[in-house]
C-alpha positions in Angstrom: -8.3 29.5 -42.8 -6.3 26.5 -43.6 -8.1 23.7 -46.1 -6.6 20.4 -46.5 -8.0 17.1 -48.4 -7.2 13.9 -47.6 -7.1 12.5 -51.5 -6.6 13.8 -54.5 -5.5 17.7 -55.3 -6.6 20.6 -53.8 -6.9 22.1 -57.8 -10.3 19.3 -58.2 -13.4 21.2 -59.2 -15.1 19.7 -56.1 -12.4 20.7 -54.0 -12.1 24.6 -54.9 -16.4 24.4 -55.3 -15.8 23.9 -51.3 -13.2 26.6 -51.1 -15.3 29.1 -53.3 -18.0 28.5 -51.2 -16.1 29.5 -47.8 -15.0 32.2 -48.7 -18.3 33.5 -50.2 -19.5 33.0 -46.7 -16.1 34.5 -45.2 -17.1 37.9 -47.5 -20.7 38.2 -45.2 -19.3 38.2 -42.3 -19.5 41.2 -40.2 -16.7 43.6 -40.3 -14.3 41.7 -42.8 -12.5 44.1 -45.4 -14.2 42.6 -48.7 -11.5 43.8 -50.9 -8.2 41.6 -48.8 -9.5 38.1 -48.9 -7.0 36.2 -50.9 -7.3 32.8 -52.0 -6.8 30.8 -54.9 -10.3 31.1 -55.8 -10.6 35.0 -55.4 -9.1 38.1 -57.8 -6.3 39.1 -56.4 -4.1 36.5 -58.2 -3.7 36.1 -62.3 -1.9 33.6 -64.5 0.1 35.7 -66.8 1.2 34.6 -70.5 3.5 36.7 -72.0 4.1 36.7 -75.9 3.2 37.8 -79.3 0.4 38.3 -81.7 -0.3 37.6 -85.0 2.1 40.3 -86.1 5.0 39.8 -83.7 3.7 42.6 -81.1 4.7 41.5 -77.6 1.5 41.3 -75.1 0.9 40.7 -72.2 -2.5 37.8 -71.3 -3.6 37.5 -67.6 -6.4 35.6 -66.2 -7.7 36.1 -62.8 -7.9 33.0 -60.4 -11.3 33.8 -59.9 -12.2 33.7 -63.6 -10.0 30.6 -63.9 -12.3 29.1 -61.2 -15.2 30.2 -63.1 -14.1 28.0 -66.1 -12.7 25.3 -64.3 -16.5 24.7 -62.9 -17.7 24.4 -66.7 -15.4 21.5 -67.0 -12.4 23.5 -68.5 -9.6 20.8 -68.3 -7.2 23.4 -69.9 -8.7 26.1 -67.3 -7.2 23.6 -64.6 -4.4 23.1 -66.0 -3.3 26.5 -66.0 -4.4 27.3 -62.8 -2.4 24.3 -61.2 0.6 25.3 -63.3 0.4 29.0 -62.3 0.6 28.1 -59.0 3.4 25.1 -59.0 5.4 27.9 -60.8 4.7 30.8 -58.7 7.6 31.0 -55.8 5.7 32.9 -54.2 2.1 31.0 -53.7 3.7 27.5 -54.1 4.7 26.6 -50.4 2.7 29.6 -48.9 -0.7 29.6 -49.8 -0.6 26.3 -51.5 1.1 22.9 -49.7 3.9 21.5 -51.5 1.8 18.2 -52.0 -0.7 19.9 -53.4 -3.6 19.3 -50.8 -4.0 22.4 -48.7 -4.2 26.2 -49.3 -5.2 28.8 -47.1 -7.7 31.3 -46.8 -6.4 35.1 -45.8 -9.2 37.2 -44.6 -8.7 41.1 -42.8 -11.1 42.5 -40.6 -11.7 45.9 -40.2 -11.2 45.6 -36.3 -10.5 43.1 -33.8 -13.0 44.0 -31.3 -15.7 42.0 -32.9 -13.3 38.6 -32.4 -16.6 36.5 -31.0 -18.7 37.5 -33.8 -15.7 36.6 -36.1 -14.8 33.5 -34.7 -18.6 32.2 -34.4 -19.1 32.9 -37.3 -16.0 31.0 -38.9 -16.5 28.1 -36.6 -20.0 27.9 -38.0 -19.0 28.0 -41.7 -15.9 25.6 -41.1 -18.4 23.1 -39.3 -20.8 23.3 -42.2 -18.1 22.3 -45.0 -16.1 19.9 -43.6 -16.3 16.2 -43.9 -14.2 12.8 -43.9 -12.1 14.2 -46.9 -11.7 18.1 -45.6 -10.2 19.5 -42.6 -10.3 23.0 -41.8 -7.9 24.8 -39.5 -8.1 28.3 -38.2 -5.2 31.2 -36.7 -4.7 34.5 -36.3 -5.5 36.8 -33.6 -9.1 36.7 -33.2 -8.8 33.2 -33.6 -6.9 33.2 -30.3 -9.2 35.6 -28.6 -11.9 33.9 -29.2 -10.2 30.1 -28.3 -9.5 32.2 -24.9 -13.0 33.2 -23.8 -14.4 30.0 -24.7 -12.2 28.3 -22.2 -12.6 31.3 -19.9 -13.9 28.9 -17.2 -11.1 26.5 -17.3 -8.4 29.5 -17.4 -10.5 30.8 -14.5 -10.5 27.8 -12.4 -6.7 27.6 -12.8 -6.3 30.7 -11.8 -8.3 30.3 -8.5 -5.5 27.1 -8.0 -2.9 29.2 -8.5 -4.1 31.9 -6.2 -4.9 28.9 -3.7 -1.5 27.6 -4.0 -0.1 31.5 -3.4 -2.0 31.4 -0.5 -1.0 27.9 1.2 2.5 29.2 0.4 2.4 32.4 2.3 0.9 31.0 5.0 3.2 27.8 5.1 6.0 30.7 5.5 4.5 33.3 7.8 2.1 31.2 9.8 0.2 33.8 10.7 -3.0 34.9 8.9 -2.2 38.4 9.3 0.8 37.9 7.1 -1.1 36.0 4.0 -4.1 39.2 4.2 -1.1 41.7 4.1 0.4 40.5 1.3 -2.9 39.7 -1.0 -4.4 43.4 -0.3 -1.3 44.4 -1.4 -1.3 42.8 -4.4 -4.7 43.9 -4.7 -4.1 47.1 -4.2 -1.3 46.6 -7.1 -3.8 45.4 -9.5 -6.8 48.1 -8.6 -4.6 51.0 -9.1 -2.7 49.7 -11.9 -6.1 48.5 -14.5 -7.4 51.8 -12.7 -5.0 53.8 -14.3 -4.6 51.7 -17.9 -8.6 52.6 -18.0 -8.0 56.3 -17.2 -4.8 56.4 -20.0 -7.1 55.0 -22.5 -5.6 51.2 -23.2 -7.9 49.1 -24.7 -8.3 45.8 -22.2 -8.9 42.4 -24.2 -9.2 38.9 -22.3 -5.5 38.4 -22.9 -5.8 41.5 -19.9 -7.4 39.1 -17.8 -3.5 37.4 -16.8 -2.3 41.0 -15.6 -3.8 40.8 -12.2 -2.5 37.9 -11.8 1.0 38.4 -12.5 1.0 41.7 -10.9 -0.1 40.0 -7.5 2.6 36.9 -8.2 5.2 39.4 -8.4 4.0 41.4 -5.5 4.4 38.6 -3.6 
């Protein structure tokens, strides 16, 4: 989940309230792996202050992003400081999970398994919807992202389809010019496509609705 704001920082209180508040939400949903959400909002990223005490022992200070956020929410300006700082300074989030002009982060969330892609990407589009306004946009990827984009538009990538196999069959029969011909070469295709899902379902693979091209291309190159 990508977060961007149109002014100020992404480090404002009100800002990272919004982000908290996400992925909170994010945490419920069904089948996500609790523990590999990252953010810079949640635990799995620290400041760290290396130095010495009060009799020249080295040691080592680390505060979590989350309780950073925590503090920043009380008003800390020093919290904020040092979380904005930690990240600006930090090769490794600056650029990747935060933007270079400081108003957008993303949001990294696992799920357990892909399969449940519509109840995933319901749910996100239903939290997204419910947070953004004239100063946030929200932006979503990943895999079930796309698997769910795909079976919303099923009837649109359906009725293309039907085109295209329209179009296949004005061709055939602008070559052959017989009937004959064009119901040859589609059972074969057919044919192609039956015995090939046939046999994907017998070995065991796994069809998602990206499986819904095959037949398609099978029968185009049958042809």
């Amino acid at each position: 989940v990508a977060m961007e704001v149109e002014e100020g920082e992404i480090f404002e209180p009100k800002n990272l309230d919004k982000l908290n508040r996400v992925q909170t939400a994010i945490k419920n949903i069904r089948g996500v792996v609790p523990f590999r959400i990252y953010s810079i909002v949640s635990p799995k990223f620290a400041h760290v202050d290396a130095g010495f005490d009060e009799f020249g022992v080295p040691e080592i200070h680390a505060e979590g992003f989350e309780e950073l956020y925590a503090k920043i929410t009380t008003g800390d300006e020093a919290a904020m400081q040092r979380h904005r700082t930690a990240i600006v300074e930090d090769p490794d989030l600056f650029g990747s999970i935060v933007s270079r002009d400081l108003k957008g982060t993303v949001l990294i969330a696992n799920f357990w398994s892909e399969k449940d892609y519509r109840d995933i990407y319901a749910a996100l589009q239903a939290i997204l919807a419910a947070e953004a306004d004239a100063n946030t946009h929200f932006y979503l990827a990943g895999r079930p992202i796309l698997l769910g984009q795909i079976e919303a538009q099923f009837g649109r990538i359906s009725l293309l389809f039907g085109l295209a196999v329209l179009a296949m069959v004005s061709l055939l029969y602008i070559d052959f010019r017989l009937v004959r011909a064009v119901l040859l070469a589609l059972s074969a295709g057919l044919m192609a496509d039956i015995w090939g899902m046939g046999f994907a379902t017998l070995l065991g693979f796994e069809m998602d609705v990206l499986a819904m091209t095959v037949p398609f291309i099978i029968l185009a190159l049958s042809h």
